[in-house]
C-alpha positions as a Markdown table, in Angstrom:
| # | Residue | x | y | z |
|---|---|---|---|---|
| 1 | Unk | 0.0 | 0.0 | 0.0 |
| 2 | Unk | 1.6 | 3.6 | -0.8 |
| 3 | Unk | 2.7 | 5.4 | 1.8 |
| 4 | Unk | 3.6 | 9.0 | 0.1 |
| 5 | Unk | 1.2 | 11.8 | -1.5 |
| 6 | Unk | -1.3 | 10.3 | -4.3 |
| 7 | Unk | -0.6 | 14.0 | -6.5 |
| 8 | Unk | -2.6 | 11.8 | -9.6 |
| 9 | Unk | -4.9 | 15.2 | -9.6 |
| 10 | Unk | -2.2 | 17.6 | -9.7 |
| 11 | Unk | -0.8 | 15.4 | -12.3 |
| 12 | Unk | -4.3 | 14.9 | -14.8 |
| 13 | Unk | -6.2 | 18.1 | -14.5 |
| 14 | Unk | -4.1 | 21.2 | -14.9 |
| 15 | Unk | -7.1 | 23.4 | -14.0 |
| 16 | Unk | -6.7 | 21.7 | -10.4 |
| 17 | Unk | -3.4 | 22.6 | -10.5 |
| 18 | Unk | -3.3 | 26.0 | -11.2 |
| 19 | Unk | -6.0 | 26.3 | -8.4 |
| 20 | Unk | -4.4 | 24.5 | -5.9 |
| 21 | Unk | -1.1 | 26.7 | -6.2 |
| 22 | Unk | -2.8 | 29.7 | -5.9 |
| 23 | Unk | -4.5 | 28.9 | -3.1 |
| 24 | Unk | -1.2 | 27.1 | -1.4 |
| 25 | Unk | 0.5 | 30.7 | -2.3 |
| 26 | Unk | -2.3 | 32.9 | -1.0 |
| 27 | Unk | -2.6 | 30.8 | 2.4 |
| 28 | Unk | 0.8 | 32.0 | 3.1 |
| 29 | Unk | -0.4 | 35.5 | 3.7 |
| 30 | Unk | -3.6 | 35.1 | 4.6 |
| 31 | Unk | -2.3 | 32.9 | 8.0 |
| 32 | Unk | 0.2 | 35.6 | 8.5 |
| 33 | Unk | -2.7 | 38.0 | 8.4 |
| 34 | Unk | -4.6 | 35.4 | 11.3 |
| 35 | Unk | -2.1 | 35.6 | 13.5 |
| 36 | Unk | -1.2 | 39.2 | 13.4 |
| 37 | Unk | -4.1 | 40.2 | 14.0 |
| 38 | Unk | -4.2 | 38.1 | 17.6 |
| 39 | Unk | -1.1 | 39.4 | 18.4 |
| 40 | Unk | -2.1 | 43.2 | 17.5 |
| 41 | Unk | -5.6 | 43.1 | 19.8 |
| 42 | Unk | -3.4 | 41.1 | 22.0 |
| 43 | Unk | -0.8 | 44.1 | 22.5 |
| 44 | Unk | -3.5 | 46.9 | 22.5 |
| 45 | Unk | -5.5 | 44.9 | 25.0 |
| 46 | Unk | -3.5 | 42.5 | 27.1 |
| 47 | Unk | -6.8 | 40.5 | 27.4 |
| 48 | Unk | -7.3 | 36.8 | 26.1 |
| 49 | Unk | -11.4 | 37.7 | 25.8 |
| 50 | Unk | -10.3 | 40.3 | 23.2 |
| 51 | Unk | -8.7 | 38.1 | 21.4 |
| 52 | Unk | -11.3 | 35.6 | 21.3 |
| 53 | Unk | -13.9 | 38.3 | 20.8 |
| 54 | Unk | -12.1 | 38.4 | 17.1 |
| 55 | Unk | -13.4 | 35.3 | 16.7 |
| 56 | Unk | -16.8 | 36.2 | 17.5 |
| 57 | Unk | -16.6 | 39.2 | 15.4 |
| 58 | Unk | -16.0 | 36.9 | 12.4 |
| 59 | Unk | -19.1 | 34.5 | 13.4 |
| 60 | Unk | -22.3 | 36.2 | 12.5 |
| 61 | Unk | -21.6 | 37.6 | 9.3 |
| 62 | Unk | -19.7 | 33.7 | 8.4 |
| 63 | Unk | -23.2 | 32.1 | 9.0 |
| 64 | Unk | -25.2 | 34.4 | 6.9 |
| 65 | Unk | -23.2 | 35.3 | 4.0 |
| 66 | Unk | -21.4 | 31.7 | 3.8 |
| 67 | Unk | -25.2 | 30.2 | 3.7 |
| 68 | Unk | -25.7 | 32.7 | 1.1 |
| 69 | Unk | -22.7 | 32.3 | -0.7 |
| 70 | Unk | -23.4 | 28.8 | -1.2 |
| 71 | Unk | -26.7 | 29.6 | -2.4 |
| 72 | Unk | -25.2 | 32.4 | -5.1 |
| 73 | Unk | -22.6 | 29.2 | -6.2 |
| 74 | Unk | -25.5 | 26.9 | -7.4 |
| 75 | Unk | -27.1 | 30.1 | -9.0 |
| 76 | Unk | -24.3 | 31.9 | -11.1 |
| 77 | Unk | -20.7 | 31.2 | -12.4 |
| 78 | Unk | -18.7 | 29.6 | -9.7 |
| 79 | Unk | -15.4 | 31.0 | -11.0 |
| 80 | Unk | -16.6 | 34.6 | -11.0 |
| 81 | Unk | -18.2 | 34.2 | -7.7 |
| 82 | Unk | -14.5 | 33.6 | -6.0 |
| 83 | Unk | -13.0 | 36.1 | -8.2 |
| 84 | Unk | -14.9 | 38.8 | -6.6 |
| 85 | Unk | -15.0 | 37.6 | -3.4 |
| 86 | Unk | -11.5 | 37.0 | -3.7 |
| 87 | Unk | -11.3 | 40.8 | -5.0 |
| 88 | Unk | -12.8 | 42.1 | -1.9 |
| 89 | Unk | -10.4 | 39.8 | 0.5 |
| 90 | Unk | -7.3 | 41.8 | -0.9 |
| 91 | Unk | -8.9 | 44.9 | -0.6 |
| 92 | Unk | -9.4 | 44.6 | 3.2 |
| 93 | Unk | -6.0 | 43.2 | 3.5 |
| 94 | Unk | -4.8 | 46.7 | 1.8 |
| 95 | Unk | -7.4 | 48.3 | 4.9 |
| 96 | Unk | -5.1 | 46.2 | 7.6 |
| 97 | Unk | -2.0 | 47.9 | 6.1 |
| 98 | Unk | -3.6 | 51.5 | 6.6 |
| 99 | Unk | -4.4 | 51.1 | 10.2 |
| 100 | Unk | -1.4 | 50.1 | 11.0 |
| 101 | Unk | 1.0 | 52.3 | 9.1 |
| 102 | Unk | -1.2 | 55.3 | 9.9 |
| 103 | Unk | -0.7 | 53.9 | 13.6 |
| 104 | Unk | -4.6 | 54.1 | 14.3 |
| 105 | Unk | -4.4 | 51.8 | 17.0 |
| 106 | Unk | -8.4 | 51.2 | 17.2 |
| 107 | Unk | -9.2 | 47.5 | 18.7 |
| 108 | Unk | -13.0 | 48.3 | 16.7 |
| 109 | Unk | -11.3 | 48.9 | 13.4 |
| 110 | Unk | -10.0 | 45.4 | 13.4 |
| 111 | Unk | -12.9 | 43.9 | 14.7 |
| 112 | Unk | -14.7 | 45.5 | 11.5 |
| 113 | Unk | -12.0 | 44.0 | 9.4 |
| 114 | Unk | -12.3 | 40.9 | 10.4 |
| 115 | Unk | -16.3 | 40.8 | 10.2 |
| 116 | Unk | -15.7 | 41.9 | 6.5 |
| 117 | Unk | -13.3 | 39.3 | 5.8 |
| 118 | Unk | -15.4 | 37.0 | 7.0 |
| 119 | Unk | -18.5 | 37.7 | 4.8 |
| 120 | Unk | -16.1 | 37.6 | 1.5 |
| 121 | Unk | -14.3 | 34.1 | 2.8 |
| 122 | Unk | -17.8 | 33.1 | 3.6 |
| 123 | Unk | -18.6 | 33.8 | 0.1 |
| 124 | Unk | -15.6 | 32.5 | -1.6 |
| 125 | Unk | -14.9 | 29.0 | 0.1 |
| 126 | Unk | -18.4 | 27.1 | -1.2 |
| 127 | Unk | -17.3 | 28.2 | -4.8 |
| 128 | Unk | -13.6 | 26.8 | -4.7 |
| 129 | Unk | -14.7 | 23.8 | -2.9 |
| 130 | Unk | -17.6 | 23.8 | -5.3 |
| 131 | Unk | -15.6 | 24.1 | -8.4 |
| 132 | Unk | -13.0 | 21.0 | -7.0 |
| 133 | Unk | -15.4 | 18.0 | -8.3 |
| 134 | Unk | -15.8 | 19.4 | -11.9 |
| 135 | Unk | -12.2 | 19.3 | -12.5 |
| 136 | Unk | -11.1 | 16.0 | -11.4 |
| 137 | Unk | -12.3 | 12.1 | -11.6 |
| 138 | Unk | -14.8 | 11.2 | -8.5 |
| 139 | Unk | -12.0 | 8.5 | -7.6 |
| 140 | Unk | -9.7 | 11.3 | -6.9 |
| 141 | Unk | -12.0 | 13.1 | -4.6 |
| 142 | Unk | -10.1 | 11.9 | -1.2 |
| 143 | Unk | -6.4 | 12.8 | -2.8 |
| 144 | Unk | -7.7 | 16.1 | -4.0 |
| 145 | Unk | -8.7 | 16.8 | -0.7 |
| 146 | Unk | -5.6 | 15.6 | 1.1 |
| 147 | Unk | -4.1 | 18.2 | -1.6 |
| 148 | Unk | -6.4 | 21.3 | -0.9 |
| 149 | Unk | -5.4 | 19.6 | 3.2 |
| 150 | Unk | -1.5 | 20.3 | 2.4 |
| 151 | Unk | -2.0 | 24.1 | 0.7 |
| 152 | Unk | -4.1 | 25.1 | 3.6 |
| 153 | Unk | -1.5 | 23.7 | 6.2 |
| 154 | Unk | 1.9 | 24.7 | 4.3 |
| 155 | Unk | 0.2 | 28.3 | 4.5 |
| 156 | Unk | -0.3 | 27.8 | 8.2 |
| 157 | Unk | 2.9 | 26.0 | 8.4 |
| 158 | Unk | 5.1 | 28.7 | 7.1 |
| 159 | Unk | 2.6 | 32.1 | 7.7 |
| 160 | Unk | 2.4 | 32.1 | 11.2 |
| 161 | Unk | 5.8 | 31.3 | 12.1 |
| 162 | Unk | 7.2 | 33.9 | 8.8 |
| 163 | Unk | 4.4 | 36.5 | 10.8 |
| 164 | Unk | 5.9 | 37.0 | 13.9 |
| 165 | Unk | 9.4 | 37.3 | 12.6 |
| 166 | Unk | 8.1 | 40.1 | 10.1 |
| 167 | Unk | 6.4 | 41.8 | 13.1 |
| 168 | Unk | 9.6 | 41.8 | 15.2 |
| 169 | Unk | 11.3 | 42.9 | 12.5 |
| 170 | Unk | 9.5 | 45.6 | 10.8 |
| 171 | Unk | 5.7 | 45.7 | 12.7 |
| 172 | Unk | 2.7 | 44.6 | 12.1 |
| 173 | Unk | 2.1 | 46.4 | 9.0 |
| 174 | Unk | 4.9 | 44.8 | 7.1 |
| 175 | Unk | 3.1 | 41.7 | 7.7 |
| 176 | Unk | -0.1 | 42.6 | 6.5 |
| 177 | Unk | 1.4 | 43.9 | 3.1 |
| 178 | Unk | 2.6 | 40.7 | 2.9 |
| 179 | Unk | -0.8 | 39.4 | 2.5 |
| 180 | Unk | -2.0 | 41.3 | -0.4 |
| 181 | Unk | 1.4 | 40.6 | -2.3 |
| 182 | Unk | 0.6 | 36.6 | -2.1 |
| 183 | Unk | -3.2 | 37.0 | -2.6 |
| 184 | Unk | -2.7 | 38.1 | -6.3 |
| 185 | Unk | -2.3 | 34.3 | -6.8 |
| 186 | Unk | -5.0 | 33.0 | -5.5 |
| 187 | Unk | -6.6 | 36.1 | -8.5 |
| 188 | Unk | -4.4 | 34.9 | -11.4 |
| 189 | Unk | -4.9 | 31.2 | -10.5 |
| 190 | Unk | -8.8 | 31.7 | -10.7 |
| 191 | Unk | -9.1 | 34.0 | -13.9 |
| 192 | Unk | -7.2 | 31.2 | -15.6 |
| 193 | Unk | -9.9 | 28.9 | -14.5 |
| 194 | Unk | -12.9 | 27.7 | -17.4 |
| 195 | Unk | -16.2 | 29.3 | -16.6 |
| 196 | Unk | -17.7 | 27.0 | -14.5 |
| 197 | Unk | -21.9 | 27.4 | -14.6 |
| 198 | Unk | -24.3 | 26.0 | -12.7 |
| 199 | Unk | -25.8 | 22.3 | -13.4 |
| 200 | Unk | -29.3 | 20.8 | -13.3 |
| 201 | Unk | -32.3 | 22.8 | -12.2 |
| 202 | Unk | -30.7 | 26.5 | -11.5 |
| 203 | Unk | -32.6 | 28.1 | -8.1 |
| 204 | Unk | -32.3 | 32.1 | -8.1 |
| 205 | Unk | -30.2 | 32.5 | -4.7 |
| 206 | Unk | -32.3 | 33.1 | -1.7 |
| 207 | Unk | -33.9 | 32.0 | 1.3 |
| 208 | Unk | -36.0 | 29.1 | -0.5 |
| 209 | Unk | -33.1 | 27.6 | -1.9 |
| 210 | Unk | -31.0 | 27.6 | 1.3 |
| 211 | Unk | -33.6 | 26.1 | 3.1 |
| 212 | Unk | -33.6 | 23.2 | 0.0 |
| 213 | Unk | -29.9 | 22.7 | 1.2 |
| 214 | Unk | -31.0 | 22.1 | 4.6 |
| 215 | Unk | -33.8 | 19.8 | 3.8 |
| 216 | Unk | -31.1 | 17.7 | 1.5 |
| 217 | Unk | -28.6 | 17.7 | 4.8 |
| 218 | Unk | -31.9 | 16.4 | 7.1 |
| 219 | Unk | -32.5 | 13.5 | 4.5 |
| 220 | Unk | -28.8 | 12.4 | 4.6 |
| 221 | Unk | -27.8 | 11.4 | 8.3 |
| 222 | Unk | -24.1 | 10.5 | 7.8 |
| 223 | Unk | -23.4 | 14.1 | 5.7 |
| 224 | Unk | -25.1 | 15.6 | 8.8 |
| 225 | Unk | -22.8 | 13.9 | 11.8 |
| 226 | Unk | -19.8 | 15.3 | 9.7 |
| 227 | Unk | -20.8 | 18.5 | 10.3 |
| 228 | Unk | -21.6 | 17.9 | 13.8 |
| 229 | Unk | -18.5 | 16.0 | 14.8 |
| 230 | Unk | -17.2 | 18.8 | 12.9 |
| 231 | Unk | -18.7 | 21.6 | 15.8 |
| 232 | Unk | -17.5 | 19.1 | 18.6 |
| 233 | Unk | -14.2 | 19.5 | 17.7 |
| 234 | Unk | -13.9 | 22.9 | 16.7 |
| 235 | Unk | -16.1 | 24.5 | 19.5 |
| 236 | Unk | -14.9 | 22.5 | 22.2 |
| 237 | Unk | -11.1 | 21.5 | 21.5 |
| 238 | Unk | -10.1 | 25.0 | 20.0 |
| 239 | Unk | -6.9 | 25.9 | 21.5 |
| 240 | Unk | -5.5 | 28.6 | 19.5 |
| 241 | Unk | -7.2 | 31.7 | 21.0 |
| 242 | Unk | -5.3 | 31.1 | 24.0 |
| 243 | Unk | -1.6 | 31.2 | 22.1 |
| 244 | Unk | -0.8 | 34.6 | 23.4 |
| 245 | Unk | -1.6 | 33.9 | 27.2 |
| 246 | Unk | 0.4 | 30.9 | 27.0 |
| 247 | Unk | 3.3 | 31.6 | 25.3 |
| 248 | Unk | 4.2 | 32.5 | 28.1 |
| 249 | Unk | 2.8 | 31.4 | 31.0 |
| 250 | Unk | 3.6 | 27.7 | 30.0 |
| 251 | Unk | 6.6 | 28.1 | 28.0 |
| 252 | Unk | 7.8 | 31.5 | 29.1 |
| 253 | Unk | 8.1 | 32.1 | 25.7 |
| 254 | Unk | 6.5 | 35.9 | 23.5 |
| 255 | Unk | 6.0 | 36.8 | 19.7 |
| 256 | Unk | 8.1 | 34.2 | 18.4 |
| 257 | Unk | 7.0 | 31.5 | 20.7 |
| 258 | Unk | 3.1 | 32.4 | 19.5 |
| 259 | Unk | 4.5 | 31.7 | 16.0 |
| 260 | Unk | 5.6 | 28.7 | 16.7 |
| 261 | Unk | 2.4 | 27.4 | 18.3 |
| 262 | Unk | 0.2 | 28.7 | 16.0 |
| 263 | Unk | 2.4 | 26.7 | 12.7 |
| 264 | Unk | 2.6 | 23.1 | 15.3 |
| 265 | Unk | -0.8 | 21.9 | 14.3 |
| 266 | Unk | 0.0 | 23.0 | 10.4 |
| 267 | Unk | 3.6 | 21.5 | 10.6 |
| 268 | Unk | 2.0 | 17.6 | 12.1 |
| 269 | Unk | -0.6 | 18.4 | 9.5 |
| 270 | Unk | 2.1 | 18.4 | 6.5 |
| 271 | Unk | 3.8 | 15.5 | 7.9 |
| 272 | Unk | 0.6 | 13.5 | 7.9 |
| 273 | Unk | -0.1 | 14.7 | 4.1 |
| 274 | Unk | 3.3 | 13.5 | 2.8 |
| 275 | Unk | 2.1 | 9.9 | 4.5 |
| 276 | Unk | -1.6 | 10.2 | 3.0 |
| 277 | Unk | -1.1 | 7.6 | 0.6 |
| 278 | Unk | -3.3 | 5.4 | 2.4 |
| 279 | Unk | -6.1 | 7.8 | 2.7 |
| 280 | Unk | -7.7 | 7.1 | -0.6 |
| 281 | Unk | -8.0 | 3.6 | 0.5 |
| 282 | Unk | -9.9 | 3.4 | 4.0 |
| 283 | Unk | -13.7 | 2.4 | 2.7 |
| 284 | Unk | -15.4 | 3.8 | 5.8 |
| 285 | Unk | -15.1 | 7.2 | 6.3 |
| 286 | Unk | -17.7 | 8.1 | 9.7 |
| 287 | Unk | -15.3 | 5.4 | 11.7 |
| 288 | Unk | -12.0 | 7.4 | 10.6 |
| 289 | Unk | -13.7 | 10.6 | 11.2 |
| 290 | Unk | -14.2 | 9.9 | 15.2 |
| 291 | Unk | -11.1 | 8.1 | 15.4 |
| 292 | Unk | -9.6 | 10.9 | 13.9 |
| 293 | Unk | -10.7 | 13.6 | 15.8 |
| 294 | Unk | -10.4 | 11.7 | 19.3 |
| 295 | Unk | -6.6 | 11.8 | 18.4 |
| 296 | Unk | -6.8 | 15.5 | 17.9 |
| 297 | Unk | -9.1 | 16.4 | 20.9 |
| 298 | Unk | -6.8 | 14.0 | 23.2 |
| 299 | Unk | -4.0 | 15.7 | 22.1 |
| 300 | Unk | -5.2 | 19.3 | 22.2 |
| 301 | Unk | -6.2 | 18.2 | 26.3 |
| 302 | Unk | -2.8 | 16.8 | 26.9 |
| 303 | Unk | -1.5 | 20.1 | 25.3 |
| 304 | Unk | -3.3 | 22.0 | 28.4 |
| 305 | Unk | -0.9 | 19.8 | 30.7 |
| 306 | Unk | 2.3 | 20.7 | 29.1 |
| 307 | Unk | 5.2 | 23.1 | 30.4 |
| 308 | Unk | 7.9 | 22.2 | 28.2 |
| 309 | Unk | 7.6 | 24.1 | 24.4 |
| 310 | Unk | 9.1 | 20.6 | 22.6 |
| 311 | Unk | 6.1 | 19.0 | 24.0 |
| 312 | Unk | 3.8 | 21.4 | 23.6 |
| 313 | Unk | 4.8 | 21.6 | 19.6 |
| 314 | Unk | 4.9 | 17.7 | 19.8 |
| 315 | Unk | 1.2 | 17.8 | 21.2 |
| 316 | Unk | -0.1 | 20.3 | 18.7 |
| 317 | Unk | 1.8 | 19.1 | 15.3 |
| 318 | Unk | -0.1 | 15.5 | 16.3 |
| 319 | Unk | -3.7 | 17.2 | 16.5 |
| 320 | Unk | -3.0 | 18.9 | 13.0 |
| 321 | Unk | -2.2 | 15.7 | 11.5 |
| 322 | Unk | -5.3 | 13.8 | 13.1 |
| 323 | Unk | -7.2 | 17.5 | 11.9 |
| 324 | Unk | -6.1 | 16.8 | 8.2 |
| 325 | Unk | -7.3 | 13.1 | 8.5 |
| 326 | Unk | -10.4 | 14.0 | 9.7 |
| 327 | Unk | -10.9 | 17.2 | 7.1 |
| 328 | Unk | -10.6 | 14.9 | 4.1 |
| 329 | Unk | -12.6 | 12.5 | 5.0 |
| 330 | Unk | -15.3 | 15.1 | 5.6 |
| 331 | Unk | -15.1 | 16.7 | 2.3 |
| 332 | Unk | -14.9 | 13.3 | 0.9 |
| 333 | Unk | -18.2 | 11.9 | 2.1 |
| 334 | Unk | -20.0 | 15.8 | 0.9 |
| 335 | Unk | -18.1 | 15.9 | -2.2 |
| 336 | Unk | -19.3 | 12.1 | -3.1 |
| 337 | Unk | -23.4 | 12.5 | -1.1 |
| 338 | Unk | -24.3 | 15.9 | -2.5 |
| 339 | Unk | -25.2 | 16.1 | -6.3 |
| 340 | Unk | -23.6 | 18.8 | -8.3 |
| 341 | Unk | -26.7 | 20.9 | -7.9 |
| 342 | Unk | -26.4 | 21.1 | -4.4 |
| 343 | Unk | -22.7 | 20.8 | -4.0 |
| 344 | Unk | -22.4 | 25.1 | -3.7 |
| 345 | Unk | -24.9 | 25.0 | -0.9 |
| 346 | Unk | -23.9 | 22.2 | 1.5 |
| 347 | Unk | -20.8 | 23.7 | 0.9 |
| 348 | Unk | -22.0 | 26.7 | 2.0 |
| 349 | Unk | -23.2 | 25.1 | 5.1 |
| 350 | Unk | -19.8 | 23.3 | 5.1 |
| 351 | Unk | -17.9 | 26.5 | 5.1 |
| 352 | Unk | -20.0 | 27.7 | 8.4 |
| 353 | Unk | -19.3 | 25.0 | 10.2 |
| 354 | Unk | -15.2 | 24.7 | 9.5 |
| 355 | Unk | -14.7 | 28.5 | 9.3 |
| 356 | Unk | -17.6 | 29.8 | 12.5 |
| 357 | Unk | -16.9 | 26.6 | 14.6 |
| 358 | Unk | -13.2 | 28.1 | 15.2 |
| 359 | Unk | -14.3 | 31.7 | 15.4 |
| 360 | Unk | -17.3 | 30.6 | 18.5 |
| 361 | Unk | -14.7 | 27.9 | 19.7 |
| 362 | Unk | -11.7 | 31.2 | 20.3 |
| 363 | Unk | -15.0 | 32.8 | 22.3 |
| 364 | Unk | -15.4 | 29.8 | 24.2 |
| 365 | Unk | -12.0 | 28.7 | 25.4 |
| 366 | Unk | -11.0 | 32.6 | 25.9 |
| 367 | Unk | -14.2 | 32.9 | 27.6 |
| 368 | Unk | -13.5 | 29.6 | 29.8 |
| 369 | Unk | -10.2 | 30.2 | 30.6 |
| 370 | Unk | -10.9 | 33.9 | 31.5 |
| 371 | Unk | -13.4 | 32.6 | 34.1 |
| 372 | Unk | -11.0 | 29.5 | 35.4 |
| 373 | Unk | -7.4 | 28.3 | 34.1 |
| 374 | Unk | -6.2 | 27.7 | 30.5 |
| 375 | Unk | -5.3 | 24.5 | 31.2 |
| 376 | Unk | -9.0 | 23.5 | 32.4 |
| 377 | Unk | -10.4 | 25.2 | 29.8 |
| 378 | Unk | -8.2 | 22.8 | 27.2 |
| 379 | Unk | -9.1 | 19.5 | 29.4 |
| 380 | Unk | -12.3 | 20.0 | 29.7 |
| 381 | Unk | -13.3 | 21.3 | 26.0 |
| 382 | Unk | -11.5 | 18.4 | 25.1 |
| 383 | Unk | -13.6 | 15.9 | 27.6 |
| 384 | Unk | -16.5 | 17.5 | 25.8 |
| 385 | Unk | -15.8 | 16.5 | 22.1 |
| 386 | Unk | -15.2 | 13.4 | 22.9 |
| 387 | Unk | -17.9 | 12.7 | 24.9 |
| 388 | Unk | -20.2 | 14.1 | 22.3 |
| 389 | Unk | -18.6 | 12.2 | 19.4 |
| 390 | Unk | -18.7 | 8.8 | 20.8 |
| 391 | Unk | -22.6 | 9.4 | 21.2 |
| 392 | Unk | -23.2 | 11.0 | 17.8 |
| 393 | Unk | -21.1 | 7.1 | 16.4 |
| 394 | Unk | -23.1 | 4.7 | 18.9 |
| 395 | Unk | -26.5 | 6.7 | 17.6 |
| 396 | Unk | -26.0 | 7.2 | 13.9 |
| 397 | Unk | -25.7 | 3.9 | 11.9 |
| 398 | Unk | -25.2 | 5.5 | 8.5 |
| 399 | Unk | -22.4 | 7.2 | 9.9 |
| 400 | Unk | -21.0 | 4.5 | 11.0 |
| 401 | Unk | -20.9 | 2.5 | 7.7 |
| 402 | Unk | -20.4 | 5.0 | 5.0 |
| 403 | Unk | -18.4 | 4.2 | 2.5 |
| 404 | Unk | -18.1 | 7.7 | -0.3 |
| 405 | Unk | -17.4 | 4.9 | -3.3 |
| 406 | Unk | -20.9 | 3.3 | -3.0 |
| 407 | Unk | -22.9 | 6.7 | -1.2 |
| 408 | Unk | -24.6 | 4.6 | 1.5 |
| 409 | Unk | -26.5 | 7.5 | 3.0 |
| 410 | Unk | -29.1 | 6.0 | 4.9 |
């Protein structure tokens, strides 16, 4: 059985290639952007609540423009959909440069930046994802994933960790401007794209044809537990809000040491994709989502207990490579259970659920560590999802034998 990367789609469809190295370039910047952000409402407020009040900022506007969006990608052209959305992300990255060369120093204006952001991403992540199944063969569907796994995490890998050394060296809005230099790939890479218009029975975007998506999702029970074991993980077993405060009060570490914990998970992610070979080959998906993501939570618990920063990288570079598992296999099982008609909506849906389970789960564990300790905050959100993922497996039988290649939904 292989062992290294399947790249077969990166190989046979050149228009998945050109989109999967923009968005591998543009993730650079954008997780530099992520985690200079923390740091900045971190140094204007000293408070771990601010920071995971950025995460709340970004939550509202995720859920109704990413249900939206993913509306508007079954309704028009999905390639021009992410182009301007993709438009407006580098415009507010220009925004994030003005504040802080102009030294503003306004805790609200980035609050407002990040609620923006979050409407465009919102907008633009069901109409990539959307767009991945007409360029490759369904076989491939796991690999490309594991692919789209590796850009997201080399970004994260590299940004945060490339961040703080740019802040240290030259502030924050260095780092910023770094952002919209890289994003211009991600707009090359998708105006080189084919149009790609909507299939099968075209719905005007609106409220009716979100609530279709919905009433597909309550139809198929094993699509739905991947969103909810999805929320368990992300709500409860978030740790990253809490970088800042711990930096150094566990490791006695500052801006460099936030770096470095924020690439861990990206870094263990990486490592797990260059040993993916074998993903394309597991038959049932539900199982190796839970087991998945009990390897993440229990390591994101046992980070909570850890004083040295070698095990405290260790800890979190193992829950980003259970988190990759876990994230193919998700988009696996909607990629392969929702028709191309619907694909733009559930992935709508899809993009709420990744992208606003974060953002509340930053509120929560700032929010519970605030009122206790970080490290009981991080053992007991991690208690939680797995708690609530062994009942979601022992109650949901489709789950539990789904297999993408045949679709067993029910």
């Amino acid at each position: 059985m292989p062992l290294l990367t399947d790249i077969r789609p990166l190989k046979e469809s050149p228009d998945f290639r050109r989109l999967w190295v923009g968005s591998t370039v543009s993730q650079l910047g954008t997780q530099m952007t992520a985690v200079t952000v923390s740091i900045q409402v971190y140094a204007l407020t000293h408070s771990t609540f601010a920071v995971g009040a950025v995460g709340l900022c970004a939550l509202v506007p995720l859920v109704i423009f990413g249900l939206y969006g993913g509306a508007m990608a079954d309704a028009i052209d999905r390639r021009m959909l992410a182009l301007v959305s993709s438009a407006g992300l580098w415009l507010l990255s220009m925004i994030l440069v003005l504040q802080s060369q102009l030294g503003w120093g306004q805790v609200w204006i980035l609050y407002a930046v990040v609620a923006c952001q979050s409407a465009c991403f919102a907008v633009n992540g069901p109409a990539r994802s959307a767009i991945i199944p007409r360029l490759i063969r369904p076989e491939l569907l796991p690999a490309a994933n594991t692919l789209s796994q590796a850009a997201f995490n080399l970004g994260f890998t590299v940004g945060p960790l490339l961040g703080a050394a740019v802040i240290a060296w030259h502030g924050f809005a260095a780092a910023y401007l770094v952002d919209v230099i890289t994003f211009t790939a991600a707009l090359y890479a998708l105006f080189r794209l084919p149009a790609v218009p909507p299939t099968g029975l075209v719905r005007r975007a609106g409220l009716r044809s979100v609530l279709e998506g919905f009433t597909f999702l309550r139809a198929a029970p094993a699509l739905l537990a991947t969103f909810l074991a999805d929320i368990f993980a992300m709500v409860f077993a978030q740790p990253r809000a809490l970088f800042p405060a711990v930096a150094g009060a566990f490791f006695a570490g500052g801006v460099r040491t936030v770096g470095l914990l924020q690439a861990a998970p990206a870094i263990g992610a990486l490592i797990g994709v260059v040993f993916s070979g074998w993903v394309s080959r597991v038959r049932r998906q539900g199982v190796a989502i839970v087991v998945a993501i009990t390897v993440y939570a229990t390591a994101v618990g046992l980070f909570g207990l850890a004083r040295t920063i070698w095990l405290g990288v260790a800890l979190l570079a193992l829950s980003g490579a259970a988190d990759m598992v876990s994230s193919a296999y998700r988009n696996t099982v909607l990629q392969s259970a929702a028709p191309d008609a619907m694909r733009g909506r559930l992935q709508g849906v899809f993009t709420v659920v990744v992208a606003g389970g974060p953002r509340l789960g930053d509120f929560v564990v700032g929010t519970s560590a605030s009122l206790t300790t970080p490290t009981i905050a991080l053992i007991g959100g991690a208690t939680a999802c797995i708690v609530g993922l062994l009942i979601l497996l022992a109650r949901n039988r489709p789950f539990r034998v789904y297999d993408s290649q045949t679709r067993a939904l029910s």
